[in-house]
C-alpha positions in Angstrom: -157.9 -89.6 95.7 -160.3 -89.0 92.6 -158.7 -86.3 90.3 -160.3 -84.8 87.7 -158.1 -84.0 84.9 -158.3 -81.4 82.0 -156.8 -81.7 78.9 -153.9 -80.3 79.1 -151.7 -77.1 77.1 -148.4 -77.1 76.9 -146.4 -75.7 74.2 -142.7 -76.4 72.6 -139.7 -76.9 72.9 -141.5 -77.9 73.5 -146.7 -79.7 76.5 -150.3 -92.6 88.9 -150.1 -94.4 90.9 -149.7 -95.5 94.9 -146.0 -93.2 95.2 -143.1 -92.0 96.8 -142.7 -88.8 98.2 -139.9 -86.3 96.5 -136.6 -87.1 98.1 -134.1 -84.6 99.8 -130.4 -85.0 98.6 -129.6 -87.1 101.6 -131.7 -89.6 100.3 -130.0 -93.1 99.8 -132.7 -96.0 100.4 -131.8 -99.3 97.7 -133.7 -99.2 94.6 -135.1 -102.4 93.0 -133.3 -103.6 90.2 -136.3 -106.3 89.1 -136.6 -106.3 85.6 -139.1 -104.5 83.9 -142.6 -104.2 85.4 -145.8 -104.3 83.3 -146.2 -100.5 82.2 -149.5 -99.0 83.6 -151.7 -96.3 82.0 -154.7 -94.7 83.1 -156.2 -94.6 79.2 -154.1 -97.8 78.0 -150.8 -98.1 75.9 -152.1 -96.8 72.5 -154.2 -93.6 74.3 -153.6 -90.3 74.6 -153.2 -89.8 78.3 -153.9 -85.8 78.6 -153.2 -85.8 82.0 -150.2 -83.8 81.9 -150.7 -81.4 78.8 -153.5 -78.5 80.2 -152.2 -75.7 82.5 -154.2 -73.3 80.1 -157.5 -75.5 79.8 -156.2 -76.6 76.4 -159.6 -78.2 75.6 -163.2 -79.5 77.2 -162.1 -83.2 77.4 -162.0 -84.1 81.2 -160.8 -87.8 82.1 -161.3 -89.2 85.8 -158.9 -91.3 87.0 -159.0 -92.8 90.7 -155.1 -93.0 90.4 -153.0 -91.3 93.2 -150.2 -89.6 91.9 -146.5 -88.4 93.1 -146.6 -86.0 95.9 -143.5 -83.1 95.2 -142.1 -80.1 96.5 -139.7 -77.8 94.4 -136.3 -77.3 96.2 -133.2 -74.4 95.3 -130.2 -74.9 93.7 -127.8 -72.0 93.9 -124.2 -71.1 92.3 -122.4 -67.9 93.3 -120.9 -67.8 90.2 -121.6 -68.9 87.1 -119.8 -68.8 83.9 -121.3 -68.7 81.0 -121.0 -71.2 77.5 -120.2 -67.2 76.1 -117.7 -66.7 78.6 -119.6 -64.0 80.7 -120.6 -64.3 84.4 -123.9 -64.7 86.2 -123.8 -64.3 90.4 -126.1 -65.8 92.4 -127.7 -68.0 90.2 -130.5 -69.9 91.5 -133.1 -72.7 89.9 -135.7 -75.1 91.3 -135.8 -78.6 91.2 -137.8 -81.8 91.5 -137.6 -84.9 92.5 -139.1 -88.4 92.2 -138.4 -92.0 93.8 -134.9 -92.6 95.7 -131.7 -92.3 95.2 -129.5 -95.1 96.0 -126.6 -95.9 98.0 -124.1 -96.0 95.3 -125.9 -93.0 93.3 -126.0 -95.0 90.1 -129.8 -94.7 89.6 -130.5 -91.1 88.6 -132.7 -90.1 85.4 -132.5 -86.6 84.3 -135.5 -85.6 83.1 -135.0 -82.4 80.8 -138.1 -80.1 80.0 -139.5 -78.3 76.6 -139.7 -74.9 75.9 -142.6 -73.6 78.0 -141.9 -76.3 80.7 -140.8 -76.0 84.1 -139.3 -78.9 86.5 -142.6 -80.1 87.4 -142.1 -83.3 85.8 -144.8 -85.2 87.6 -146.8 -85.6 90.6 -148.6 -82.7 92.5 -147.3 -80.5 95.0 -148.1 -81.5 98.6 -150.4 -78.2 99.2 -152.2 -79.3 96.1 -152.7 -82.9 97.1 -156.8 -82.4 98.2 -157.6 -80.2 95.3 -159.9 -81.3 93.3 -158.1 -80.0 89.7 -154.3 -80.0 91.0 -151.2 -78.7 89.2 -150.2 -82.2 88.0 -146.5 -82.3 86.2 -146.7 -83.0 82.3 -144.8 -86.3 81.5 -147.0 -87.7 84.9 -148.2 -90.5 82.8 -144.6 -91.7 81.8 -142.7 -91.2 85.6 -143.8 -92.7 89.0 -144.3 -96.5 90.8 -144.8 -98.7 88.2 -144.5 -96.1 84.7 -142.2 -96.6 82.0 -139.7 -94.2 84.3 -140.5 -96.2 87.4 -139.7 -94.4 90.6 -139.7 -97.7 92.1 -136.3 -98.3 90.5 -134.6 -94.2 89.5 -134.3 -91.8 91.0 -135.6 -89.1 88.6 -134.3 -85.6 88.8 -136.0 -82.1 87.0 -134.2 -79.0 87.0 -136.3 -75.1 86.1 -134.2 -74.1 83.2 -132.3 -70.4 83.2 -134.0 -67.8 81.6 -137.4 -70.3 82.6 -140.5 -68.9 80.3 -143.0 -69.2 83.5 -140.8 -66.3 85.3 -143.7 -65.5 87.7 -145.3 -68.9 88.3 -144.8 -69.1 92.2 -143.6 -72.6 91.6 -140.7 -71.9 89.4 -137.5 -70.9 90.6 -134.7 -69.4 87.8 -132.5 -66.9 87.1 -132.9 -64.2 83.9 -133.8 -60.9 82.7 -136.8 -60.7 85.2 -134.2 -61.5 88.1 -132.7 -58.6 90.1 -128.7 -58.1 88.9 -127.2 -57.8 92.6 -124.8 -55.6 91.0 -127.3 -52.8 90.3 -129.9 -54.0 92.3 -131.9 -53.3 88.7 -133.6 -56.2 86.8 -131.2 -57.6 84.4 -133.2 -57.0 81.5 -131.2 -57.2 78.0 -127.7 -57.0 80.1 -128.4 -60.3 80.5 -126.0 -62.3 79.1 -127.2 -64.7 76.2 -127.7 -68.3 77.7 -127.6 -71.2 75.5 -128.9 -75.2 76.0 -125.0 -75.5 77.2 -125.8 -73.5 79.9 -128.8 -75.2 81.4 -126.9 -78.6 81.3 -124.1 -77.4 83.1 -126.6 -75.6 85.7 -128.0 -79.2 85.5 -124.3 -80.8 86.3 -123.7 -79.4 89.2 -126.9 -79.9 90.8 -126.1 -83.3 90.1 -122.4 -82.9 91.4 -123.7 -81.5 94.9 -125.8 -84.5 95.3 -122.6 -86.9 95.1 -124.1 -88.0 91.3 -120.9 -88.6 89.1 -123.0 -90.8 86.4 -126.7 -90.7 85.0 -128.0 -93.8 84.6 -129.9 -91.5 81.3 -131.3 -88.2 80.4 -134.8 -88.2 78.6 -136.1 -85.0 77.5 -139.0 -83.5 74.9 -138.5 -80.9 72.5 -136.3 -78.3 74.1 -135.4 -80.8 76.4 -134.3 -83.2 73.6 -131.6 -80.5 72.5 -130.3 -80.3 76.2 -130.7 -84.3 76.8 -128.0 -84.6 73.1 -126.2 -82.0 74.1 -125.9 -83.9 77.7 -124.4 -86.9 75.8 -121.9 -85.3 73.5 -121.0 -83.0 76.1 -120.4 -85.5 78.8 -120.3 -88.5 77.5 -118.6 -90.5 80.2 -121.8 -89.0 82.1 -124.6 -90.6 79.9 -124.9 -94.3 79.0 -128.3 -94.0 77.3 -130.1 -91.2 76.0 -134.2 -89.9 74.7 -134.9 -87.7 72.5 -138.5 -87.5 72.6 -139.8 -84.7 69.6 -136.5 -83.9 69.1 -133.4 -82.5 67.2 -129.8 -82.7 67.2 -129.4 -79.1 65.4 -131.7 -75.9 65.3 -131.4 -76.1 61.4 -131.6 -72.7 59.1 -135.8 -73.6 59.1 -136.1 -74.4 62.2 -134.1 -70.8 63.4 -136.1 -69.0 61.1 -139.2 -70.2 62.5 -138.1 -69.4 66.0 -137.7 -65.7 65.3 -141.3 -65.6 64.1 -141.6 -66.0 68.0 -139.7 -63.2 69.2 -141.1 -60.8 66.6 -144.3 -59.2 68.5 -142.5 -59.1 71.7 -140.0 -56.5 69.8 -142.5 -54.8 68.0 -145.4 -54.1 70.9 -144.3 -50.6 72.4 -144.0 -51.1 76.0 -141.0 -53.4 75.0 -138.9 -50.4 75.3 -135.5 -52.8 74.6 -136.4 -54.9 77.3 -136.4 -52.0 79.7 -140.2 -52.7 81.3 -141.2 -53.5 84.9 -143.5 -56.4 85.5 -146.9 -54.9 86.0 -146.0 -52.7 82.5 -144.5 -55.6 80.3 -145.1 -55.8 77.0 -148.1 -58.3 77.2 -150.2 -57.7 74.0 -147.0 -59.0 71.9 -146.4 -62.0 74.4 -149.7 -63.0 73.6 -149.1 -62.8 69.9 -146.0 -64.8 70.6 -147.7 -67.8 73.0 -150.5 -67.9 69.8 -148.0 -68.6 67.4 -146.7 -70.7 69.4 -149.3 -72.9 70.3 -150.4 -73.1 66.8 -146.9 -74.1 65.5 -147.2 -76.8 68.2 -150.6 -78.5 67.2 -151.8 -80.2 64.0 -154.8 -79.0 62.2 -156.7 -82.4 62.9 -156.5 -81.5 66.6 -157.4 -77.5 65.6 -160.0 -78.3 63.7 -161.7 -80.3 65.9 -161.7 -78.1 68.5 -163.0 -75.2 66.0 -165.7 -78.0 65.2 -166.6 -78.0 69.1 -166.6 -74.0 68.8 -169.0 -73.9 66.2 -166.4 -72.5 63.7 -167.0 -71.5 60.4 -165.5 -69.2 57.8 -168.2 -66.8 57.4 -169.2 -65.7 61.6 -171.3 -62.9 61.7 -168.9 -60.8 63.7 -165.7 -60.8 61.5 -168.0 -60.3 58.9 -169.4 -57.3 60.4 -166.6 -55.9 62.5 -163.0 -55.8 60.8 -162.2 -55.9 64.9 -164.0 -58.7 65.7 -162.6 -62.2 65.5 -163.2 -65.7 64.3 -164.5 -68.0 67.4 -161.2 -70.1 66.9 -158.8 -66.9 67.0 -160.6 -65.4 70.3 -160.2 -69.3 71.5 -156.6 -69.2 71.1 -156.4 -65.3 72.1 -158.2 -66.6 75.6 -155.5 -69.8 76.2 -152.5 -67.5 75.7 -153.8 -64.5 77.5 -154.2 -66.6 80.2 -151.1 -68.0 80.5 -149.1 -64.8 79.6 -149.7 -63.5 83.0 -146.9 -66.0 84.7 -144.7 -65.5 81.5 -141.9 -62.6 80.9 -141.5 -61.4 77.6 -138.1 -61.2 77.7 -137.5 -64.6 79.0 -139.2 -65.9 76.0 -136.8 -64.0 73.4 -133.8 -65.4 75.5 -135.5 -69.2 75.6 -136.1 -68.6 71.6 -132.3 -67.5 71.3 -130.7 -70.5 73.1 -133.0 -72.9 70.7 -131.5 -71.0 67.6 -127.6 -71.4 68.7 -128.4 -74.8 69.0 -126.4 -77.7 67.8 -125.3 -80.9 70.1 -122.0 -80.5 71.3 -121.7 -76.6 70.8 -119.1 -77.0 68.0 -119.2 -76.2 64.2 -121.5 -78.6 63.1 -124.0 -81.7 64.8 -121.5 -84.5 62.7 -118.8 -83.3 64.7 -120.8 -83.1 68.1 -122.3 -86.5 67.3 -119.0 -88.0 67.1 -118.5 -87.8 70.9 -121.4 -89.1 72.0 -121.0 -93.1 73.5 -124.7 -93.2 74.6 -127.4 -95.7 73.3 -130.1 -93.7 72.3 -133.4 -93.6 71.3 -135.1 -90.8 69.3 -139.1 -90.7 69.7 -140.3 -88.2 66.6 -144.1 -87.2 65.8 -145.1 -87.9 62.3 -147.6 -85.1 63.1 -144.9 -83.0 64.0 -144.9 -79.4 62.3 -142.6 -77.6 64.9 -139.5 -80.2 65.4 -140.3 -81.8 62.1 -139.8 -85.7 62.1 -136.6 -85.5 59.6 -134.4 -83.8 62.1 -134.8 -86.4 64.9 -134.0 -88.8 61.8 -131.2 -86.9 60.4 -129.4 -87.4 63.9 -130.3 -91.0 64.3 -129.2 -91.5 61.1 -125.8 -89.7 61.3 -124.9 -91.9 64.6 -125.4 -95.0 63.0 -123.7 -94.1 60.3 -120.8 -93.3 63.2 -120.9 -96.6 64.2 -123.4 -95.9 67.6 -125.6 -97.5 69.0 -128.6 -95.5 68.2 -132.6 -96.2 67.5 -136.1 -94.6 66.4 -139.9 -94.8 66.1 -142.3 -92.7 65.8 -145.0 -91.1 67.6 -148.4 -91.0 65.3 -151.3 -89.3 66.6 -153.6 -86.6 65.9 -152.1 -83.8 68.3 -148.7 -82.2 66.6 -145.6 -81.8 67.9 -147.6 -81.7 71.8 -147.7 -85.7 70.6 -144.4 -85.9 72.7 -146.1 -84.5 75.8 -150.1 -86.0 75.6 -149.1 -89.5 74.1 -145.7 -90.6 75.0 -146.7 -93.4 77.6 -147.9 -95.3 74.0 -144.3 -95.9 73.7 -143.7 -96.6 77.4 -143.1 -100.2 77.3 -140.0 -99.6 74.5 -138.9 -96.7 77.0 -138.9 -99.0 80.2 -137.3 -101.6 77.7 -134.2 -99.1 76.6 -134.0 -97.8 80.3 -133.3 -101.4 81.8 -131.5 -102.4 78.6 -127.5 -103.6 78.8 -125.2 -101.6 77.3 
């Protein structure tokens, strides 16, 4: 099957191979325990592989690849009750999930896989009604999981989870539970009653998932940007639970910075007017502020190398005619920018992204009173993967972490990502590191 494969957009906290198909949770065929195999990439180890980073035709670039990839299907996972990290209760929570390879008889084989900020459990692969398509809805960290990758599906059995409060509320392939989600109690959307979720939240979701599949052990969670926080928290949380650990673009604290910066995000939500305090029905949201927010966004998540390129490809240049004339009008590179958000605003819910940006901010591993003290529990080897490019999840904080648990005593390890693309590096240009990821992933303890 040919693909042809845009380049791809995905933002925060975040943006094959002959396969498997996903397995159900009855699945229990052996996998191989062969060491390492030679990591395979479509574009080679030290390329950017942008097969996973464009649901919003991020840029022109197409790359062809004669690869088959992971065929997928998203199943439900569903508690009756739920109690929050806050101590308040959700009923009838539901999420989706993914999965890739096999689990094995004993269970001992399962990667968590834990997603960024605009993410979704669509790991890798393509869903089986997608399979013919010519442009497919393939998952964004494709290049680093499936037969033969750096997360090999030959030998794990790797497990996604949609996180709560999940940004793509009305993508018809995510499944979650938020403000968007009807309260069975008033039969109302939740809206701002709602109780605030944090990253503690969506690992226990993620837990017991795992618990009703018979899991008691992760062989390792790996996760990028908002996924990093939840992949920490993972370990310091459960540590008898998590024998190795990557952070990829990550953190081990949302820092005063870093929380400052987030509510930069929420800002045009609460401002636009059809907000109405989170009181707005779906077809009346407030969409003129979320695409404010996804600009910001997206900018905070690239480096100018990669934006000014792109305005290079636009024809940008300071003084355009229509700005120039118009005080309306905008700059090519703006109404580029404008276009990629608008577009994917209209699977997004506003008020899923001010929860999402709220969970990011209480953020520190282990929940406690400070990331020393959550660090301390943690038993895991790990391995942090920063961008030097990085202007979202800048590279000290993955460093500060790394730095803190060998100071504990832990086992711990980092290198970094350098590339031209931002703090997205962790999404487009992981698989250069693949080989040192399939490496840690088969490593002893």
């Amino acid at each position: 099957m040919k693909l042809k494969i845009a380049f791809l957009y995905c933002t925060l906290l975040a943006l094959p191979l002959i396969t498997t198909t996903a397995c159900s949770a009855n699945s229990a065929n052996s996998a191989s325990t062969e060491s390492v195999k030679s990591i395979a990439t479509t574009n080679g180890a030290n390329s950017a592989d942008t097969s996973a980073v464009d649901k919003n035709n991020f840029g022109p670039t197409d790359i062809e690849t004669t690869q088959p990839t992971l065929i997928t299907k998203k199943e439900t996972f569903s508690i009756e009750s739920f109690t929050t990290f806050g101590g308040k209760t959700i009923n009838n929570l539901k999420v989706g999930w993914e999965a890739y390879g096999h689990l094995n008889a004993d269970k001992s084989n399962v990667i968590l896989i834990t997603h960024h900020f605009s993410g979704t459990s669509h790991a890798a692969g393509v869903y089986e009604e997608n399979e013919e398509k010519t442009s497919p809805n393939i998952g964004y960290w494709d290049a680093l999981i499936g037969s033969g990758k750096a997360i090999d599906t030959d030998i794990y059995y790797v497990v996604s989870v949609d996180s709560l409060v999940n940004l793509n509320a009305y993508d018809e392939n995510v499944i979650t539970t938020g403000p968007a989600t009807i309260n069975p109690e008033t039969g109302k959307p939740w809206g701002l009653e709602f109780p605030v979720v944090t990253i503690r939240d969506f690992v226990n979701v993620q837990k017991a998932l795992l618990e009703s599949l018979g899991v008691q052990k992760l062989h390792a969670v790996v996760g990028p940007s908002m996924g990093s926080m939840q992949a920490i928290d993972w370990a310091s949380a459960y540590p008898d639970w998590v024998p190795r650990m990557i952070s990829v673009i990550g953190t081990g604290e949302s820092d005063a910075w870093t929380t400052a910066a987030l509510s930069h995000w929420a800002m045009p939500i609460r401002l636009d007017g059809n907000w109405q305090q989170g009181r707005y029905a779906q077809n009346n949201q407030p969409i003129e502020g979320l695409v404010a927010s996804l600009m910001m966004i997206t900018q905070h998540a690239l480096y100018p190398t990669y934006f000014n390129q792109e305005g290079n490809k636009l024809g940008y240049h300071a003084v355009e005619q229509a700005p120039l004339e118009n005080i309306n009008a905008q700059h090519s590179i703006v109404k580029w920018l404008e276009s990629r958000a608008r577009q994917r605003a209209e699977k997004m819910d506003a008020n899923h992204l001010l929860y999402l940006v709220r969970a990011c901010q209480l953020f520190v591993a282990g929940h406690g009173n400070n990331m020393d003290e959550g660090l301390k529990h943690i038993q895991a080897k790990t391995l942090f993967l920063p961008a030097s490019t990085d202007l979202l999840l800048m590279p000290y904080l993955a460093e500060a972490a790394n730095n803190q648990l060998k100071q504990l005593g832990k086992n711990s390890e980092l290198k970094t990502l350098n590339g031209p693309f931002g703090h997205l590096e962790g999404i487009v240009n992981v698989q250069a590191e693949g080989e040192r990821i399939a490496a840690f992933l088969s490593s002893d303890l």
